[in-house]
C-alpha positions as CSV (number, residue, x, y, z in Angstrom):
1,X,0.0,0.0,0.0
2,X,1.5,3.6,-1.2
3,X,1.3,5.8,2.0
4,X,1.4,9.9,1.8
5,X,2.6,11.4,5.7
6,X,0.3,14.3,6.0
7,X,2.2,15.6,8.4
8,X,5.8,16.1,9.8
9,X,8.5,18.3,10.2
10,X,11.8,18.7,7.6
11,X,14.1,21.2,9.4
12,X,17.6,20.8,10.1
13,X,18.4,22.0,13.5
14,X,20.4,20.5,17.4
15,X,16.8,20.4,18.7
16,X,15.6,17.9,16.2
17,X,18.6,16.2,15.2
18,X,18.4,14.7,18.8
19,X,14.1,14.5,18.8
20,X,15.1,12.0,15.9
21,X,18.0,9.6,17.2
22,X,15.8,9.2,20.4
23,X,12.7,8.2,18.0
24,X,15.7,5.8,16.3
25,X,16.0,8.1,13.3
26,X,18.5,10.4,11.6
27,X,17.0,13.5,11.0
28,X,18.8,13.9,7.5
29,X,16.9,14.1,3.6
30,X,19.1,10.8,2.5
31,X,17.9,9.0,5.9
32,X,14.3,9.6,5.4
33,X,14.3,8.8,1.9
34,X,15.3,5.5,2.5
35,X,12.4,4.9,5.1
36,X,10.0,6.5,2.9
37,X,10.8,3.8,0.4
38,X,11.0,1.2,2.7
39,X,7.6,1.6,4.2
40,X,5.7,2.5,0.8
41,X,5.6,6.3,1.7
42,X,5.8,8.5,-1.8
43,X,5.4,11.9,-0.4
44,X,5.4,13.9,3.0
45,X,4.0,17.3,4.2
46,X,6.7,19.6,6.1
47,X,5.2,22.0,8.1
48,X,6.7,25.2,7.7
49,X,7.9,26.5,11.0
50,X,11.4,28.0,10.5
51,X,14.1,29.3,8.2
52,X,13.7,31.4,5.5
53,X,14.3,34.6,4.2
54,X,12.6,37.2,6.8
55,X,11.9,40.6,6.1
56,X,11.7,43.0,9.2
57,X,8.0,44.3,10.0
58,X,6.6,41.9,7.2
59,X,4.6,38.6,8.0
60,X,7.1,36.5,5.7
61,X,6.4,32.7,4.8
62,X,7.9,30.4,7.5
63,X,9.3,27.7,5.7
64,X,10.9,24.1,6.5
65,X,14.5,24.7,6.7
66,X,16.4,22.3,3.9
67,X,19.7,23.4,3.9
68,X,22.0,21.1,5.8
69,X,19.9,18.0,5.8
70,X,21.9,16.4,3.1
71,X,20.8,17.5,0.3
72,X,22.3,19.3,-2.7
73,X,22.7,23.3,-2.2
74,X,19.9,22.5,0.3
75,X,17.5,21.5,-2.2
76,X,14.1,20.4,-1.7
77,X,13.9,16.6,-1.7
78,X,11.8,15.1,-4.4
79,X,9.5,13.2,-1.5
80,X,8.7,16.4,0.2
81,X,5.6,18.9,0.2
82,X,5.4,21.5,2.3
83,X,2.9,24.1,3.8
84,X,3.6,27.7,4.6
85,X,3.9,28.7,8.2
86,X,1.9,31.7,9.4
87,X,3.0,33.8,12.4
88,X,0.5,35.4,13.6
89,X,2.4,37.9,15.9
90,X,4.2,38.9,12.7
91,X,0.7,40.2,10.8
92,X,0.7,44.0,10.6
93,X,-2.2,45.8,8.5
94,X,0.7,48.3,7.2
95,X,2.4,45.7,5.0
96,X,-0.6,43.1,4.6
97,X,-0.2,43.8,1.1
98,X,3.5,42.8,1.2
99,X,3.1,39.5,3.6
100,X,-0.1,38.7,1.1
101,X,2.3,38.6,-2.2
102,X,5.2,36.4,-0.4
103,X,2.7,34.2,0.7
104,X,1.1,34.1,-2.9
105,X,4.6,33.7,-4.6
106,X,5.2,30.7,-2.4
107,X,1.7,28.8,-2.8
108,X,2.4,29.4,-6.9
109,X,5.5,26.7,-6.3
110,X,4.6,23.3,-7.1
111,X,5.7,21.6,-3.7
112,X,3.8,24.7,-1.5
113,X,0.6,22.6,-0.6
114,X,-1.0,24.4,1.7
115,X,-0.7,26.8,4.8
116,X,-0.1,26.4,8.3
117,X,-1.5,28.1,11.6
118,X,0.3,27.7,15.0
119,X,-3.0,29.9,17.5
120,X,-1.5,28.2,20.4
121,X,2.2,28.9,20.2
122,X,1.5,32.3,19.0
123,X,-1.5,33.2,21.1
124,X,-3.9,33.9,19.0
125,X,-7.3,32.8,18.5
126,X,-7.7,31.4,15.1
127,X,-10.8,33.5,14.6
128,X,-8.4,36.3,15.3
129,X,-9.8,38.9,12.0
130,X,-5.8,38.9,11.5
131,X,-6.0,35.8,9.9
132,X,-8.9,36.2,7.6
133,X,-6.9,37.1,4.7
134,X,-4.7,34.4,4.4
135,X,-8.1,32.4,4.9
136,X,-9.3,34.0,1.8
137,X,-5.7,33.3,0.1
138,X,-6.5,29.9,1.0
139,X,-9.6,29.6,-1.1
140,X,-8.2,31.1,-4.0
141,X,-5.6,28.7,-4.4
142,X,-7.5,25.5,-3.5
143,X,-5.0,24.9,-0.8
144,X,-6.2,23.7,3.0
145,X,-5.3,25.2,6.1
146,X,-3.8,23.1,8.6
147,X,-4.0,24.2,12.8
148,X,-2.2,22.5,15.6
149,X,-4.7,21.6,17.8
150,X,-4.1,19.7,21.0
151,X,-1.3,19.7,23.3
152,X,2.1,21.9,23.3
153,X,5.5,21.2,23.6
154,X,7.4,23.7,26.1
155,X,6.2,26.2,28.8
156,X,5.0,28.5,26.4
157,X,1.9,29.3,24.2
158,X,-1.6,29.0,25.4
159,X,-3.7,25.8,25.6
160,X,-7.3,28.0,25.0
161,X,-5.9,28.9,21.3
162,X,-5.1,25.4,20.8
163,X,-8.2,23.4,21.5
164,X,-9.9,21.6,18.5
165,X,-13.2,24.2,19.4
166,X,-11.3,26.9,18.0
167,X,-11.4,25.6,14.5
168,X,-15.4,25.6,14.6
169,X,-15.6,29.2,13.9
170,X,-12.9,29.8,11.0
171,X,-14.7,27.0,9.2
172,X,-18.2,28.7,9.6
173,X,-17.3,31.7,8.6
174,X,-15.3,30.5,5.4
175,X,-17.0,27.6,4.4
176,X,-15.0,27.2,0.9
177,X,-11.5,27.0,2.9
178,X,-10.6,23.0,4.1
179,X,-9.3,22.8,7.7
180,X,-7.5,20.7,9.0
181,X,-7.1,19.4,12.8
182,X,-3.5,18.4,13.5
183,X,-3.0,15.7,16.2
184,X,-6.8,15.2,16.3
185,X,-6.5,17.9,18.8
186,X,-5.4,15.3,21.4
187,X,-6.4,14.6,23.8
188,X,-9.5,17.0,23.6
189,X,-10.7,14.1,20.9
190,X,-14.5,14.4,21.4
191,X,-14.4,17.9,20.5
192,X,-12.5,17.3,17.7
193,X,-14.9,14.4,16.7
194,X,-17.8,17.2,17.0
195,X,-16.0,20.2,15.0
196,X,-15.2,17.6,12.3
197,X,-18.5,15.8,12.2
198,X,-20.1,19.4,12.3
199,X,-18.3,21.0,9.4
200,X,-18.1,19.3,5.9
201,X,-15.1,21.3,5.4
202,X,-13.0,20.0,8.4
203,X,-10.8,17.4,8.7
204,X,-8.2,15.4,10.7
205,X,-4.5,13.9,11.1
206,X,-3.7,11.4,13.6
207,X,0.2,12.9,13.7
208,X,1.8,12.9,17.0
209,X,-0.3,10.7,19.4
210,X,3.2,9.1,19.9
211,X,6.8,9.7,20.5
212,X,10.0,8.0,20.6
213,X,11.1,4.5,19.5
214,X,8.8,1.8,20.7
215,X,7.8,-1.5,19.1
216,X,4.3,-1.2,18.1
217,X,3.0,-4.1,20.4
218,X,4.5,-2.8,23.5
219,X,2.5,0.8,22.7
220,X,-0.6,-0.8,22.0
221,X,-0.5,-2.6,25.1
222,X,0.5,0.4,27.0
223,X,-1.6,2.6,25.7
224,X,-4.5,0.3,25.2
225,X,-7.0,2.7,26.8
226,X,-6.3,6.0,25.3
227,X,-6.2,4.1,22.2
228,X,-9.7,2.5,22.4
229,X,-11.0,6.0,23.6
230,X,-9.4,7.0,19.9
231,X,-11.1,4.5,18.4
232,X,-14.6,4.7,19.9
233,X,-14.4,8.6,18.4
234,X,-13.3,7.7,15.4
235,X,-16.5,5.0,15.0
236,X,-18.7,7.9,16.7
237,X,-17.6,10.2,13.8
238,X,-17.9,7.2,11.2
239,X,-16.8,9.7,8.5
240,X,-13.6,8.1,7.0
241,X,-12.9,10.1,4.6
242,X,-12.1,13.1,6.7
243,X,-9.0,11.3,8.5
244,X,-5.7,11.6,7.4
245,X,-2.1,9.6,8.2
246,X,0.5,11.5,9.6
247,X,3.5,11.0,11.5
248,X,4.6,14.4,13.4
249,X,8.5,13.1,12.0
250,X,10.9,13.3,13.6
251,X,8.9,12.6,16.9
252,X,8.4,8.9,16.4
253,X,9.5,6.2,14.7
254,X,7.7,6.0,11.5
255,X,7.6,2.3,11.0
256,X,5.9,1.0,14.4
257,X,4.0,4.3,14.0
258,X,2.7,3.2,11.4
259,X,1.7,0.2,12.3
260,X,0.0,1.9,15.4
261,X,-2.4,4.0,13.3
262,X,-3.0,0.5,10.9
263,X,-4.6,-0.4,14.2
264,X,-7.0,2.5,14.5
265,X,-8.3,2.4,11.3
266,X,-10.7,-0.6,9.7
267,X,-8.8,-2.3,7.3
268,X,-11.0,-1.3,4.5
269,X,-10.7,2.1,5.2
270,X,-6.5,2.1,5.3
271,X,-6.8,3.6,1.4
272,X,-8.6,6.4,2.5
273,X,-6.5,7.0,5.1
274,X,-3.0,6.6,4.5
275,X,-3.0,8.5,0.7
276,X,-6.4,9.3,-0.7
277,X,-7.5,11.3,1.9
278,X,-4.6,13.3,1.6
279,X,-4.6,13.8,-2.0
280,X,-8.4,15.3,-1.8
281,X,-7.4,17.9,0.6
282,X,-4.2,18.6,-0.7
283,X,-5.1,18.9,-3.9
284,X,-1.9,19.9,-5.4
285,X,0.1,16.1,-4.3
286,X,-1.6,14.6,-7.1
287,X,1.0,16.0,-9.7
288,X,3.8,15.3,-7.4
289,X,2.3,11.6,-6.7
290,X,2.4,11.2,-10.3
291,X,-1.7,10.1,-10.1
């Protein structure tokens, strides 16, 4: 079965260099080619979160930073997508115009699939009117928007931004625009469940419910409960077509990960889930899939 990762992260930096030996990975492009291959994975969705030129009062792109993960010049691997990082705290109404045209230029490149909000790290609502333009931005290139929802690494940030509730209103109000509900909002799962089974245009990863290197037997057993409480949900929403694969690379080993989500998800729905999901909402991996 061809697999698409929905979501991780492609940045080269100390911080996950180390996330990724302790999940039993490298966190280098030549490294995670050869898993992708290995485990049937044909493309994955960087989140963009740092690096990048950055312009000084402007709301620039964030963008996964390539250079120094092994690649040429600190090209863009061939099995890579990636979405455009928002920061909220960067949006000023005097150079909208500029931030709007940087964002644009970026979502016109093949592998740009899509935009990324971070409410809870930056502390601001998602229904923040800030935001509403690169909503509309959205929408006018057919490209979703993905949210973390659910917990937060650090000290910082603001759990109220980051509950899956949050999304409800955005998708409302712009009912052309496809959200997306990183991390299934974990572990406020039943509110997730509701905002997805609410809105038509709302949708789901299951990306970081897991960290670390772990066969997937022993996590199942350990985590048997919080597990069936994800399952029960996911039967409760009985909607399979809004669920996504995604890993959170390079939090977790991808290959018992995998085989963790497998678990989840009724075998005659793993399709949907691990790739064709993901090339509905992302419209723009079909070209890059080859389909």
């Amino acid at each position: 079965m061809k697999i698409i990762d929905a979501h991780l992260h492609f940045s080269k930096c100390e911080h996950f260099d180390a996330i990724a030996s302790a999940a039993g990975h490298e966190n280098t492009a030549p490294h995670l080619g050869r898993v992708f291959a290995e485990q049937g994975i044909v493309l994955g969705v960087a989140m963009g979160e740092m690096g990048g030129e950055r312009i000084p009062g402007v709301c620039t792109p964030r963008v996964p930073e390539f250079r120094g993960m092994g690649t040429p010049d600190g090209e863009l691997p061939p099995f890579i997508a990636w979405c455009a990082g928002v920061e909220s705290g960067e949006i000023d109404g005097k150079t909208l115009s500029r931030s709007l045209e940087l964002f644009s230029e970026a979502l016109k490149e093949k592998n740009c699939v899509g935009l990324k909000f971070y409410p809870g790290y930056d502390a601001f609502p998602l229904s923040d009117p800030r935001h509403d333009p690169y909503f509309e931005l959205a929408e006018a290139f057919d490209v979703p928007v993905v949210v973390h929802t659910g917990e937060l690494s650090g000290h910082g940030g603001l759990l109220k931004y980051a509950h899956p509730l949050t999304v409800d209103e955005a998708a409302v109000r712009f009912p052309r625009v496809r959200f997306v509900m990183a991390h299934y909002g974990n572990p406020w799962i039943v509110d997730a469940t509701a905002t997805a089974a609410k809105n038509e245009n709302v949708f789901l990863d299951l990306s970081g419910l897991a960290a670390g290197n772990f066969t997937s037997d022993w996590f199942c057993d350990r985590y048997r409960a919080h597990l069936d409480y994800i399952r029960h949900w996911l039967t409760y929403l009985d909607n399979w077509d809004k669920v996504m694969y995604g890993s959170d690379w390079p939090l977790v080993n991808i290959p018992s990960y995998i085989e963790v989500i497998r678990s989840l998800i009724p075998a005659e729905h793993h399709e949907k889930v691990f790739r064709l999901n993901a090339l509905r909402v992302f419209p723009k991996l079909a070209s890059l899939a080859g389909v």
